[in-house]
PASEBA-1860 file (N, C-alpha, C; in nm, 3 decimals):
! residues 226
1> XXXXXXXX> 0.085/-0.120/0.000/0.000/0.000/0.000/0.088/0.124/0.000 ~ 0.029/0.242/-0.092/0.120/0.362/-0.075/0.113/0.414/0.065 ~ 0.247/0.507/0.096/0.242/0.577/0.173/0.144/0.670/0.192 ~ 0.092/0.772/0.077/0.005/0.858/0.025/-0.144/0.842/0.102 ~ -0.252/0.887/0.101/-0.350/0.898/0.070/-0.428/0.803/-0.048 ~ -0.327/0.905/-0.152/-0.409/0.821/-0.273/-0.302/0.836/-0.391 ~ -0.295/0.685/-0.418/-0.181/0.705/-0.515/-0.160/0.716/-0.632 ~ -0.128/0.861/-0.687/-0.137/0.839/-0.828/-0.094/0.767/-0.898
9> XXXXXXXX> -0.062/0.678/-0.895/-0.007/0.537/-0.998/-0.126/0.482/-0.994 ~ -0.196/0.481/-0.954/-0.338/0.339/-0.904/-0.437/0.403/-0.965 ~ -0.490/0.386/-1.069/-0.615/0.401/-1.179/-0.710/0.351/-1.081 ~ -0.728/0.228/-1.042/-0.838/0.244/-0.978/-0.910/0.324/-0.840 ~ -0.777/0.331/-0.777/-0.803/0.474/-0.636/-0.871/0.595/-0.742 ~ -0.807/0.610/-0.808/-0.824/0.747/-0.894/-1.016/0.732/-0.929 ~ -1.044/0.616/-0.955/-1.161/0.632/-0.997/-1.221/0.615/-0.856 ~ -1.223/0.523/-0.768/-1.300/0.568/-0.656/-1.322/0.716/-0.615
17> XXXXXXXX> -1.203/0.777/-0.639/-1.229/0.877/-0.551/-1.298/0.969/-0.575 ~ -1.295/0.986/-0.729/-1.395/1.053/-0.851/-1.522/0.994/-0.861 ~ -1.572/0.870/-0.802/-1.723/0.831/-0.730/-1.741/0.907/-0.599 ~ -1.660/0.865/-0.535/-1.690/0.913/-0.387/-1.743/1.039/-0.372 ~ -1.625/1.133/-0.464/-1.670/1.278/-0.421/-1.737/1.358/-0.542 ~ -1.813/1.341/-0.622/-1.884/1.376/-0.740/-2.011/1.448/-0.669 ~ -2.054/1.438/-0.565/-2.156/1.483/-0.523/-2.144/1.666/-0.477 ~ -2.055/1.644/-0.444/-1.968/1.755/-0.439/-1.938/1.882/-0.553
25> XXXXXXXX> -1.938/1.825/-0.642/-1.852/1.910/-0.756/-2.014/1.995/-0.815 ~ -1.938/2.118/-0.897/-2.038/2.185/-0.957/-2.078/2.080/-1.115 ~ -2.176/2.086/-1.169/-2.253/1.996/-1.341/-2.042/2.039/-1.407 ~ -1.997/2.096/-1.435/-1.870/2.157/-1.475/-1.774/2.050/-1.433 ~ -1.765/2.059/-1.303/-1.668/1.970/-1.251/-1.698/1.840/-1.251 ~ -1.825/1.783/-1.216/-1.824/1.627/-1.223/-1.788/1.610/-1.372 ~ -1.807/1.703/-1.506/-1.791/1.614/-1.569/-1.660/1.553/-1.626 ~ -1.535/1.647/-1.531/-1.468/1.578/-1.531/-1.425/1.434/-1.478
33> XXXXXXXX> -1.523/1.421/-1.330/-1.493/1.261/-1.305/-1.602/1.184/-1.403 ~ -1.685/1.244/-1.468/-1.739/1.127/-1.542/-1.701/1.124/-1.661 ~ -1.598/1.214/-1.724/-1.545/1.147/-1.860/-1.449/1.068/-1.814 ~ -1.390/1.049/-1.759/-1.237/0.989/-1.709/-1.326/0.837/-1.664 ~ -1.428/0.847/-1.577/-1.528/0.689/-1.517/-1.560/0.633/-1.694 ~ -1.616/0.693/-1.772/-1.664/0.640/-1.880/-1.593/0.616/-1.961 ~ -1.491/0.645/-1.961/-1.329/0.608/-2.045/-1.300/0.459/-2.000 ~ -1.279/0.420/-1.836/-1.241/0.372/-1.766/-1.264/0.234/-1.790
41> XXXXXXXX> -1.478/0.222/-1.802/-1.510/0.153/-1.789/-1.530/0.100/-1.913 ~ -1.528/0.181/-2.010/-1.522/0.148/-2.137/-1.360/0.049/-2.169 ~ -1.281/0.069/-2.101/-1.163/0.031/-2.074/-1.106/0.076/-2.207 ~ -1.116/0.220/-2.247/-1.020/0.316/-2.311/-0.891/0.346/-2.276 ~ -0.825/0.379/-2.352/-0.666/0.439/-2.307/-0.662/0.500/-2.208 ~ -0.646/0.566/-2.060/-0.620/0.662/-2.010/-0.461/0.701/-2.009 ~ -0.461/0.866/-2.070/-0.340/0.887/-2.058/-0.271/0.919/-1.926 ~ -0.177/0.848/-1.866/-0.129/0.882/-1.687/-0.136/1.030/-1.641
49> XXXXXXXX> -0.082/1.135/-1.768/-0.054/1.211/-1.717/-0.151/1.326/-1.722 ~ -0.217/1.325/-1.791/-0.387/1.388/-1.784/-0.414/1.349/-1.700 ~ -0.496/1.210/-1.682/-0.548/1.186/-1.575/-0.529/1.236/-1.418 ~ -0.363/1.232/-1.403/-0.283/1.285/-1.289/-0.375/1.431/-1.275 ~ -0.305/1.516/-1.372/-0.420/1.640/-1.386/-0.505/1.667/-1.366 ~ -0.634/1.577/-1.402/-0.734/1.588/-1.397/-0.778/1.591/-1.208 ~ -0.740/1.426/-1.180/-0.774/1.399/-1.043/-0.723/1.525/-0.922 ~ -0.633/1.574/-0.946/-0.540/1.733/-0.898/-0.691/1.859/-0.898
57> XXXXXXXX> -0.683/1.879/-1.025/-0.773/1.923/-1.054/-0.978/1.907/-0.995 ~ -0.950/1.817/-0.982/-1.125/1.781/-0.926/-1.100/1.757/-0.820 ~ -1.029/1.705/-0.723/-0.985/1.750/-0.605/-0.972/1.881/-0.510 ~ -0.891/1.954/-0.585/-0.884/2.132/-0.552/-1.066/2.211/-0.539 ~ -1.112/2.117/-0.668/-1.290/2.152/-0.693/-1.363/2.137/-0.571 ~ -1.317/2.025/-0.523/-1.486/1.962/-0.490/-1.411/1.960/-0.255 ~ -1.266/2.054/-0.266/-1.239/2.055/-0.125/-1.302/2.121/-0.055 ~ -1.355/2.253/-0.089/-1.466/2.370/0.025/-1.555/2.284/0.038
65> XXXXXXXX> -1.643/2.178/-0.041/-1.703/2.122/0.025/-1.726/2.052/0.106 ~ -1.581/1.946/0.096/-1.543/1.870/0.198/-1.460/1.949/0.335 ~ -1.420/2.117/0.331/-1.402/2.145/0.464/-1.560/2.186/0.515 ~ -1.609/2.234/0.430/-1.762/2.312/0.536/-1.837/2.171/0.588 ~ -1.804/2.063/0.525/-1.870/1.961/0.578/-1.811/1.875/0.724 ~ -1.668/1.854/0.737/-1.611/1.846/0.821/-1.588/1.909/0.916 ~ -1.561/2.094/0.910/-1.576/2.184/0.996/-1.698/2.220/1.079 ~ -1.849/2.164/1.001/-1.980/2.173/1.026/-1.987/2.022/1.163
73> XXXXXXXX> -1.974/1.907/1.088/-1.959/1.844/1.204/-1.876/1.824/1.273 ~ -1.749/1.860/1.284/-1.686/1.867/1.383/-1.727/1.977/1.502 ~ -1.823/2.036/1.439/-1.836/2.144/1.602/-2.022/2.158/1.595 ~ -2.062/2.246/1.509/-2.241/2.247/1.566/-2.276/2.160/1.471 ~ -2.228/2.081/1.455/-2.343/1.978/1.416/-2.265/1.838/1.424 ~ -2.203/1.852/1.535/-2.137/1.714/1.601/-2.231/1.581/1.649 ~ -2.346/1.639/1.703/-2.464/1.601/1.727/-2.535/1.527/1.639 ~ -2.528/1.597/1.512/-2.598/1.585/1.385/-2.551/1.457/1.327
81> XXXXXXXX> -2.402/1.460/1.325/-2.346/1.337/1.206/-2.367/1.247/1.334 ~ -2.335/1.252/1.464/-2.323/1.133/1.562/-2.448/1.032/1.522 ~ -2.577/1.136/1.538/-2.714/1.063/1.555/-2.716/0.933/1.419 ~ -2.692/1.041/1.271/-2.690/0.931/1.183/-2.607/0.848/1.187 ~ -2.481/0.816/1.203/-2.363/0.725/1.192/-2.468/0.640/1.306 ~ -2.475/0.649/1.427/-2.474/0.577/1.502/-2.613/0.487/1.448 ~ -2.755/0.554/1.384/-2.829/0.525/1.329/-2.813/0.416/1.232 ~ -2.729/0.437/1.131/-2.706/0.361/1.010/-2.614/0.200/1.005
89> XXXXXXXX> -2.520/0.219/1.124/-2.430/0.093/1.157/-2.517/0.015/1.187 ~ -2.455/-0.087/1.217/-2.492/-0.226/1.263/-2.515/-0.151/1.417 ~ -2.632/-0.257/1.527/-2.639/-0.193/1.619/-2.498/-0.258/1.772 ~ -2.467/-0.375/1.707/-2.344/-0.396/1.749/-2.216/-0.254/1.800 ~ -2.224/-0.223/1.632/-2.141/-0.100/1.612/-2.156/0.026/1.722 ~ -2.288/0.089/1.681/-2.336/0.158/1.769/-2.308/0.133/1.929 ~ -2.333/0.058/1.959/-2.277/0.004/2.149/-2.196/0.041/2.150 ~ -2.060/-0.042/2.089/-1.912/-0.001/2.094/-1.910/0.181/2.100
97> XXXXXXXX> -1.947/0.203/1.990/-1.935/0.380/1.987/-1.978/0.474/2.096 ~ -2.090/0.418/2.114/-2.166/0.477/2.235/-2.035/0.497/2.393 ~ -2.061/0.342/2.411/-1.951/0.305/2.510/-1.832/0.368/2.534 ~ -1.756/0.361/2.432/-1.622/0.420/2.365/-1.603/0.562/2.419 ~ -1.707/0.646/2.391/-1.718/0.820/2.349/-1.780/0.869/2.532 ~ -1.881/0.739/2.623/-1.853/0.773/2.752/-1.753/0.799/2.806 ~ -1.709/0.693/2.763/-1.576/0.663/2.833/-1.410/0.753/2.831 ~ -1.432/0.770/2.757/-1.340/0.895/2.724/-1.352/1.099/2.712
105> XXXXXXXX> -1.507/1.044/2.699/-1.572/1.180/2.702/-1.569/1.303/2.614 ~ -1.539/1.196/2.507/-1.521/1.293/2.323/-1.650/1.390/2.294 ~ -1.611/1.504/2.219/-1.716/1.591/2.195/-1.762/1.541/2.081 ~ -1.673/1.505/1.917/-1.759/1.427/1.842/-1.681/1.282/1.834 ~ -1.777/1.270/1.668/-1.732/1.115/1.597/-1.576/1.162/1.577 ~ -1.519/1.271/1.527/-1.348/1.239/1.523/-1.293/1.231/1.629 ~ -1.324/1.338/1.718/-1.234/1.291/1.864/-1.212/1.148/1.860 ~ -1.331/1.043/1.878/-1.355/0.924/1.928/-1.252/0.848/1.829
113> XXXXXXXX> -1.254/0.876/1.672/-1.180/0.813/1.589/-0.995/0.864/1.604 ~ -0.971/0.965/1.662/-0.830/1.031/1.642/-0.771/0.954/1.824 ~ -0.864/0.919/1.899/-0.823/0.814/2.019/-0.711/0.770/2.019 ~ -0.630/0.739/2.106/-0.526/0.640/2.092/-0.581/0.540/2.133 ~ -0.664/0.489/2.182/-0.712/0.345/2.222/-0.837/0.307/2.101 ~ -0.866/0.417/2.033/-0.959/0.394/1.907/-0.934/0.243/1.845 ~ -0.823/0.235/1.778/-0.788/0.092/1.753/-0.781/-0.037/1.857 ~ -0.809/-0.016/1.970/-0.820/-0.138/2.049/-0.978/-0.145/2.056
121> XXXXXXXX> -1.036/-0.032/2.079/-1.175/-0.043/2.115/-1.297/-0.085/2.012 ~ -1.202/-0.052/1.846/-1.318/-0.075/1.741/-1.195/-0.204/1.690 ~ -1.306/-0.296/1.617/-1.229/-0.362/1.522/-1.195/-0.315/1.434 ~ -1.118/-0.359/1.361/-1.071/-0.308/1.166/-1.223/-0.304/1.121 ~ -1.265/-0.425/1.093/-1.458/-0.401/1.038/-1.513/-0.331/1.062 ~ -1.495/-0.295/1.199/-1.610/-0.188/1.287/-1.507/-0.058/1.258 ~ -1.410/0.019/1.223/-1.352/0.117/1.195/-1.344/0.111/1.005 ~ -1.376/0.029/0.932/-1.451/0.038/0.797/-1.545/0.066/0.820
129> XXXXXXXX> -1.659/0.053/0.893/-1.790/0.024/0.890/-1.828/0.160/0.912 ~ -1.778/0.206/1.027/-1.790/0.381/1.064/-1.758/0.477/0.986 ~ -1.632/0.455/0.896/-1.619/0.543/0.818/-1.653/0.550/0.662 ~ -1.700/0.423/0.653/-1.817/0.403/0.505/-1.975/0.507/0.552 ~ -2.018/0.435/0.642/-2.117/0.514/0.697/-2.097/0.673/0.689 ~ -1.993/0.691/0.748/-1.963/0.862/0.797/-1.978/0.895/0.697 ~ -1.900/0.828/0.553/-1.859/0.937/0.425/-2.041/0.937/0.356 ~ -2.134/0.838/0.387/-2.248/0.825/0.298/-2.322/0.920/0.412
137> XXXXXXXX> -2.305/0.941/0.529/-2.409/1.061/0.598/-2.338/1.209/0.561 ~ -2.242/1.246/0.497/-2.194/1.379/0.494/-2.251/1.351/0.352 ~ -2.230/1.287/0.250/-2.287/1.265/0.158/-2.436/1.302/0.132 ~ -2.548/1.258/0.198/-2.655/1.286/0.177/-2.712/1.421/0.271 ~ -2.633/1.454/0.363/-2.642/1.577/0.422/-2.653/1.704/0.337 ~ -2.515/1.684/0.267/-2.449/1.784/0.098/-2.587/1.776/0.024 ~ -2.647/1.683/-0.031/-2.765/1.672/-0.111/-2.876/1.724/-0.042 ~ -2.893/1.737/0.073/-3.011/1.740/0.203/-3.008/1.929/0.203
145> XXXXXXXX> -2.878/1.932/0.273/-2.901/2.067/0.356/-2.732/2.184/0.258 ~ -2.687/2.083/0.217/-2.608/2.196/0.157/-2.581/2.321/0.135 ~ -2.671/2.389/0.108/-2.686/2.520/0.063/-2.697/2.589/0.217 ~ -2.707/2.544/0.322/-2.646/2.545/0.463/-2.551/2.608/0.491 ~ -2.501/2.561/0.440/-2.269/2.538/0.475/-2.271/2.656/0.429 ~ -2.296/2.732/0.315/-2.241/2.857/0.228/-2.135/2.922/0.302 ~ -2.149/2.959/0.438/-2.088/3.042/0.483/-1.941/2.956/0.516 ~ -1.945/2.802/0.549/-1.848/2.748/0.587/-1.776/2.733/0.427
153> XXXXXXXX> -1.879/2.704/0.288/-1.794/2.648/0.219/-1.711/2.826/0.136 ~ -1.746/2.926/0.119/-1.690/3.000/0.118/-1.566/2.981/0.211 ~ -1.551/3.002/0.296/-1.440/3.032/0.430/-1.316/2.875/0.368 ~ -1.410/2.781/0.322/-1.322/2.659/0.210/-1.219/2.739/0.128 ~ -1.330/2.815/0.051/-1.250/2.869/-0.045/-1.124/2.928/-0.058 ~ -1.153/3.049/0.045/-1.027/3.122/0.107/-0.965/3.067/0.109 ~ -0.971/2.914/0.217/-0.860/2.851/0.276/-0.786/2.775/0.148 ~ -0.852/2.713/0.039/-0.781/2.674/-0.025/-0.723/2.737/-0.150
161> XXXXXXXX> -0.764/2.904/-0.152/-0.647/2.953/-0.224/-0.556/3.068/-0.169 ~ -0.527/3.047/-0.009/-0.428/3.036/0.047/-0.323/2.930/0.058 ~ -0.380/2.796/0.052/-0.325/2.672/0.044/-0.200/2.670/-0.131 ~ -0.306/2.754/-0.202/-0.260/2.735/-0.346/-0.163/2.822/-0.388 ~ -0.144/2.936/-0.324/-0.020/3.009/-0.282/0.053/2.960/-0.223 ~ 0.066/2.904/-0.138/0.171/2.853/-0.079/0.233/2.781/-0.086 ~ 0.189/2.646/-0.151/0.212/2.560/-0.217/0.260/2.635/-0.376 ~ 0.225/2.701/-0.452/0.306/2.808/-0.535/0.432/2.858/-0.508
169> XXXXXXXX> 0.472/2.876/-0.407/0.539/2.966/-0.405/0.670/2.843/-0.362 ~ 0.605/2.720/-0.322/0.727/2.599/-0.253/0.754/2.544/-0.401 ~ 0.686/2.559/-0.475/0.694/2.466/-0.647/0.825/2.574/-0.708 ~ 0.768/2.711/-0.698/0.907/2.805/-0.731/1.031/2.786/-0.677 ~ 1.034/2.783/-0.570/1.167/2.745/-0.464/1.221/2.623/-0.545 ~ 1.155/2.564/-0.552/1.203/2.395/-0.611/1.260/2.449/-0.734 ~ 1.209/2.478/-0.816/1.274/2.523/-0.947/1.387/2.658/-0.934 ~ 1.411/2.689/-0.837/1.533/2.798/-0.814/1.645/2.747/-0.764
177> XXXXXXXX> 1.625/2.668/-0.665/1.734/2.567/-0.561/1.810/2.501/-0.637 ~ 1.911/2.464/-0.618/2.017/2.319/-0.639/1.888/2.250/-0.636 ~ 1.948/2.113/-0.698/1.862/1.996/-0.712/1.892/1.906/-0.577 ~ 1.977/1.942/-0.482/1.957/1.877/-0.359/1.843/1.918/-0.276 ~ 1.821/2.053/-0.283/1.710/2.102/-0.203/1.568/2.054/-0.280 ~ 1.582/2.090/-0.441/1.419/2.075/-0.504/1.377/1.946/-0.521 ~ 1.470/1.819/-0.483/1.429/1.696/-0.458/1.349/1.683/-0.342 ~ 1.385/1.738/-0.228/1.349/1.740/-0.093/1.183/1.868/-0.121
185> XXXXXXXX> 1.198/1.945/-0.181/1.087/2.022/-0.202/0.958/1.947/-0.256 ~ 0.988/1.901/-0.377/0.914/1.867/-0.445/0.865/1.716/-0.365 ~ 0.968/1.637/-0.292/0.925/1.517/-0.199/0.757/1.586/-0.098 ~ 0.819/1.679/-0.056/0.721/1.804/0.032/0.590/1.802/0.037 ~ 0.601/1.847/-0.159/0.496/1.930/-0.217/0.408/1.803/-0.178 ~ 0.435/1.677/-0.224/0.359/1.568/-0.311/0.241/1.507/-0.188 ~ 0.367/1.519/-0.036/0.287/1.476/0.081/0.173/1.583/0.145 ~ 0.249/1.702/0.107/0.095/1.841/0.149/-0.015/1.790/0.017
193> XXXXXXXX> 0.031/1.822/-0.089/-0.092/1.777/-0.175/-0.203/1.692/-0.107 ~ -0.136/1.569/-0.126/-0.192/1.438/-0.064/-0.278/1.461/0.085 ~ -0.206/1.539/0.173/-0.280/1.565/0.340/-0.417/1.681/0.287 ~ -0.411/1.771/0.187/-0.476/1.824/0.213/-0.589/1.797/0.092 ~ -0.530/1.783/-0.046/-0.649/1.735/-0.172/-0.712/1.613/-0.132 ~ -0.633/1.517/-0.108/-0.720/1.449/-0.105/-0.764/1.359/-0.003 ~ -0.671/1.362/0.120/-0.719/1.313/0.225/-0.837/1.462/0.278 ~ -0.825/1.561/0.267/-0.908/1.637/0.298/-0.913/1.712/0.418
201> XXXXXXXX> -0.726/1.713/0.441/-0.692/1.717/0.594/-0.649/1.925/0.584 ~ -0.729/1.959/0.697/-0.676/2.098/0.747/-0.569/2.135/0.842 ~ -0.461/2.093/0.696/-0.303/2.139/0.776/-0.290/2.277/0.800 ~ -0.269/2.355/0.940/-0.205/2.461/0.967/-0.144/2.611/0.832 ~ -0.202/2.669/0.780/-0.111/2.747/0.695/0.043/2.776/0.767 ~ 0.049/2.791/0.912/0.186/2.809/0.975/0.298/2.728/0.950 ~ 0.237/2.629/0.903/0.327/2.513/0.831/0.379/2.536/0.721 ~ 0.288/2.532/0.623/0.322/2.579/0.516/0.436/2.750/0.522
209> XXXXXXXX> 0.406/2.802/0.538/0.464/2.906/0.567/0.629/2.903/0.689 ~ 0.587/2.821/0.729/0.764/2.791/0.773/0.820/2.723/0.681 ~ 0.766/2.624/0.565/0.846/2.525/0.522/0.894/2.649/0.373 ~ 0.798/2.754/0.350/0.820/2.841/0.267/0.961/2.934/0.302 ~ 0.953/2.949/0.462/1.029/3.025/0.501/1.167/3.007/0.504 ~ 1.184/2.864/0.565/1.279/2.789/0.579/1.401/2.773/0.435 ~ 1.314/2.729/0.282/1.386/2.763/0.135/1.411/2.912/0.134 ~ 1.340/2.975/0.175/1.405/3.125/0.138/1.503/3.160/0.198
217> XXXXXXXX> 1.537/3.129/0.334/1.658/3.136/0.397/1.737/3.037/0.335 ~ 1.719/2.923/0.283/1.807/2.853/0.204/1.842/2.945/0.053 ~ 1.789/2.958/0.039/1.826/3.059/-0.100/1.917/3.161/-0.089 ~ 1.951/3.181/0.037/1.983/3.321/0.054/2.143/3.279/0.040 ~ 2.173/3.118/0.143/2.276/3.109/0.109/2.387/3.059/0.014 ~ 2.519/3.149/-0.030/2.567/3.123/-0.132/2.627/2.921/-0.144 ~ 2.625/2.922/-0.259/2.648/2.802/-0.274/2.787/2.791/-0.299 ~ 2.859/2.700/-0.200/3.045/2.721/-0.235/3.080/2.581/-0.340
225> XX> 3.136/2.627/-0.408/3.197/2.556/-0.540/3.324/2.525/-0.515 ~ 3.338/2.364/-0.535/3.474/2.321/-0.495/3.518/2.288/-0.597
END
């Protein structure tokens, strides 16, 4: 298994993920995951490096939705995703969760999942099971109440073209540096991509911005020639 999230070598991750999150995208954007699905299944050529593109591309699309949806239940409407998840599992499942989230005294479903005893307390099945569920209740929520979020998925937006600067400005560095440093840059870029396109993770801009900071002070110094 890749290190990654999601690996661009793997045609078929690529197409899950362009199912998964299609619900998401504007008529514009899905149709990029559905020419690339209907290529697929047609079992047409896909060219690697389009495709690469593309999935980059519909990713960056369809992320404000996936932060206003995550940022929404992670705080007022923690309540909200708990009731369905716990609703929709097996009722096995549900106990465990229930139990679990006393016991520790988590405010939501991620607290309970980011646990360090999370993995002793759920099985592997029962930690598939929760987060198949989770992704199909934010899923029909988006279809439900969407037009909700506006204010969160705007505040997405921002965030991810701050993200897109910054990540800009580490792709430049790479192409200015010795190739000792833009190996290590570009290694960088590939794992922020990955934490934030498409795992869907809200890394710190302070991060980004030290790791920006950090090449520019590398730039500064001269390079001695032996």
């Amino acid at each position: 298994m890749s290190d990654f999230y999601l690996d661009l070598k793997d045609t078929v991750r690529i197409m899950d993920f362009f199912e998964d999150y299609s619900d998401y995208a504007t008529p514009k954007e899905r149709e990029i995951a559905t020419s690339n699905l209907k290529k697929y299944h047609a079992r047409e050529e896909l060219k690697p490096e389009k495709l690469v593109d593309d999935i980059r591309k519909f990713a960056q699309a369809v992320w404000p939705a996936r932060f206003a949806l995550r940022r929404f239940f992670n705080e007022e409407g923690a309540e909200e995703e708990w009731r369905r998840v716990t609703a929709a599992v097996r009722p096995s499942t549900a106990h465990v969760m229930k139990r679990f989230r006393e016991g520790i005294g988590a405010h939501n479903l991620q607290a309970c999942l980011d646990h360090d005893e999370s993995v002793t307390a759920f099985t592997e099945v029962e930690l598939m099971e929760i987060e198949e569920v989770r992704k199909q209740v934010r899923h029909d929520y988006w279809r439900e109440k969407g037009a909700t979020l506006d204010i969160l998925f705007k505040s997405g937006q921002l965030e991810l073209k701050a993200y897109l600067e910054r990540l800009k400005r580490l792709r430049d560095l790479a192409a200015e540096l010795p190739e000792e440093y833009s190996h290590e840059i570009y290694s960088k870029l590939e794992r922020f991509e990955d934490r934030i396109f498409f795992e869907g993770e809200v890394v710190p801009l302070q991060i980004l911005d030290e790791e920006v900071q950090y090449y520019l002070d590398t730039a500064e110094i001269p390079v001695v020639e032996g």
